[in-house]
N, C-alpha and C positions, 0 to 999 in steps of 0.2 A: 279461316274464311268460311270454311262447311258449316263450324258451329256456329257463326255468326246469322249466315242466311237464315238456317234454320230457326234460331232465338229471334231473330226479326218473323220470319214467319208466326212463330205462336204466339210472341208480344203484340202483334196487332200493328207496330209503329208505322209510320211513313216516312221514315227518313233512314238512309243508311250511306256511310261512308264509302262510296263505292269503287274499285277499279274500273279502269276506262275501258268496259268490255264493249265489245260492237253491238249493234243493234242490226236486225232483219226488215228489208222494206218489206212491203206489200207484192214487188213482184220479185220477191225471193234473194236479192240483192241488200249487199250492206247498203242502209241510209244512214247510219251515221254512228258516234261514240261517245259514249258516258265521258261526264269529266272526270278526271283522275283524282280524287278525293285521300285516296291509301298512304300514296306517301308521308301525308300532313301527320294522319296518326300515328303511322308505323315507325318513320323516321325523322322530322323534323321536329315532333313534340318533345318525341323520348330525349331527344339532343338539349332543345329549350329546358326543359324539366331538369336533367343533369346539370345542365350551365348553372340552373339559377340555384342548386341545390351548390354548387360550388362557391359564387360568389356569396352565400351565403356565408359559409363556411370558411373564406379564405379571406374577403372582404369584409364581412360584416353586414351585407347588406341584405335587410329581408327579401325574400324572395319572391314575394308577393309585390314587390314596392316599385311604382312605375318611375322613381329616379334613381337612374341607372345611367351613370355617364356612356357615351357615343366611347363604341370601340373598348368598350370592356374586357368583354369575348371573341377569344380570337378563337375561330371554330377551322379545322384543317381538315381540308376534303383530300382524296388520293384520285381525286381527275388527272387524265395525264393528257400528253399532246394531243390524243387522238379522241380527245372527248370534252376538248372547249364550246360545244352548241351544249354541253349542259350546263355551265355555267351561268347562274343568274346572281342577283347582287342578295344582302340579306336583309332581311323584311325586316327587322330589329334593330331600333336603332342603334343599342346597346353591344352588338356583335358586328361582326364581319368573317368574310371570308380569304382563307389561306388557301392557295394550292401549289404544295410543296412537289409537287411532280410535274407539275408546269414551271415551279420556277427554276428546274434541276433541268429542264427540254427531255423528258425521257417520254416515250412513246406507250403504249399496250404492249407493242414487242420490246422493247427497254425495259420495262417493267418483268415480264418473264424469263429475258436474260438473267434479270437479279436477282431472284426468288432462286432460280435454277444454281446460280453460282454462289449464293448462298445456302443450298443445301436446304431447300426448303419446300413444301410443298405448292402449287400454283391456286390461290384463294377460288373457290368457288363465286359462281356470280350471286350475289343475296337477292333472291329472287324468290317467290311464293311457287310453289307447282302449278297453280291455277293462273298463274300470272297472264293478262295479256300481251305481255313482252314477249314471252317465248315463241318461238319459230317451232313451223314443223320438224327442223331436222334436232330442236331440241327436245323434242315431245318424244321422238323417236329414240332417240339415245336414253334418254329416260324409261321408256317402256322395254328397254333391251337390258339396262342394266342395276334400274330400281323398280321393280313391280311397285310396291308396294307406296311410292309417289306416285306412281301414272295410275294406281288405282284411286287416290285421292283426288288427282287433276280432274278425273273423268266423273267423277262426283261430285265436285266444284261444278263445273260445264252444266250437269244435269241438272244439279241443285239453280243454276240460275237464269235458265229459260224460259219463268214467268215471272217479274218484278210488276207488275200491275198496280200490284200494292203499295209501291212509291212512285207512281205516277210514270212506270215508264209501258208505254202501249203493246210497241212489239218484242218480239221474240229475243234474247239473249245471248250473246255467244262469248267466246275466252276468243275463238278464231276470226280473222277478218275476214275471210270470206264465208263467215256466218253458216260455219256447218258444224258439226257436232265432233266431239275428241271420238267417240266411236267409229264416225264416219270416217275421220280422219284413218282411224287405224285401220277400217277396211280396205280404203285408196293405198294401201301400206306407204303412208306418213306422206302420200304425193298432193299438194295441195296447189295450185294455181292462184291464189287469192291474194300473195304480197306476203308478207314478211312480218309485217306488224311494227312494232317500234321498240325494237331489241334494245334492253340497254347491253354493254359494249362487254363489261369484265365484274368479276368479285373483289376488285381494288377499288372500289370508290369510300367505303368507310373502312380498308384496313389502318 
């Protein structure tokens, strides 16, 4: 995402895929949030792009080619009980959505029971360092046990507190309460401003 800003910076464009970071009013208060653009590229496409390199490949069917029977692709997310307000249906007509850990009732703690009793490590969350999802007590644990993310996060943050250039007016933040990852680490990680919109676990694409 660093190299990104930056390449939009000396491209000149106006347009950029953005994370849903906050934005700063006029009397120092969030006014409001970018739409969340990241996912489409980061994770829905790559999924489309595989599908269609498969039915390809297994089907026959060009992958370019918009007749593609309804319910083709069956695409299987790792949502589990405690994460059905992310479920939405699929934009394709051609796919649908499974969720094999909603139809099993196993929970986020169900889910690290199994990982555990089978002997296996617990999936990290797939999560960008600059991400607006992350909570302060994640920023923290991070600056305590990976320098060298919190030094990218905090770079991200600085890197995107002028977007002008795509038409957004005021100030930039990764934080909801529109203060700076430096600031943050000054208050040592104490932040008042809410939470953000965490996603839950590292099991949604295991």
């Amino acid at each position: 995402l660093y190299e990104a800003i930056l390449n939009l910076r000396a491209s000149g464009k106006t347009r950029f895929d953005t994370p849903a970071f906050y934005t700063k009013g006029q009397n120092g208060k969030r006014e409001g949030k970018l739409s969340q653009r990241c996912t489409e590229w980061a994770k829905i496409a790559p999924i489309n792009r595989a599908s269609r390199i498969e039915t390809e490949r297994i089907l026959g069917i060009p992958r370019r080619s918009s007749h593609i029977p309804p319910g083709t692709v069956q695409k299987w997310i790792g949502f589990s009980t405690s994460e059905v307000h992310r479920i939405k249906p699929a934009r394709e007509r051609w796919s649908c959505f499974r969720y094999p850990l909603i139809d099993l009732g196993m929970s986020n703690g169900d889910v690290v029971k199994a990982f555990v009793r089978l002997g296996k490590p617990i999936p990290k969350r797939s999560v960008c360092n600059g991400c607006f999802a992350n909570t302060p007590a994640y920023f923290k644990q991070m600056a305590e046990t990976d320098p060298a993310s919190w030094a990218q996060a905090k770079a991200v943050d600085a890197a995107i507190r002028d977007w002008t250039n795509i038409g957004v007016k005021n100030e930039v933040y990764i934080l909801r309460s529109c203060i700076s990852l430096e600031e943050l680490e000054r208050r040592g990680f104490q932040d008042d401003g809410g939470s953000g919109d965490s996603c839950d676990s590292g099991y949604c694409m295991t």
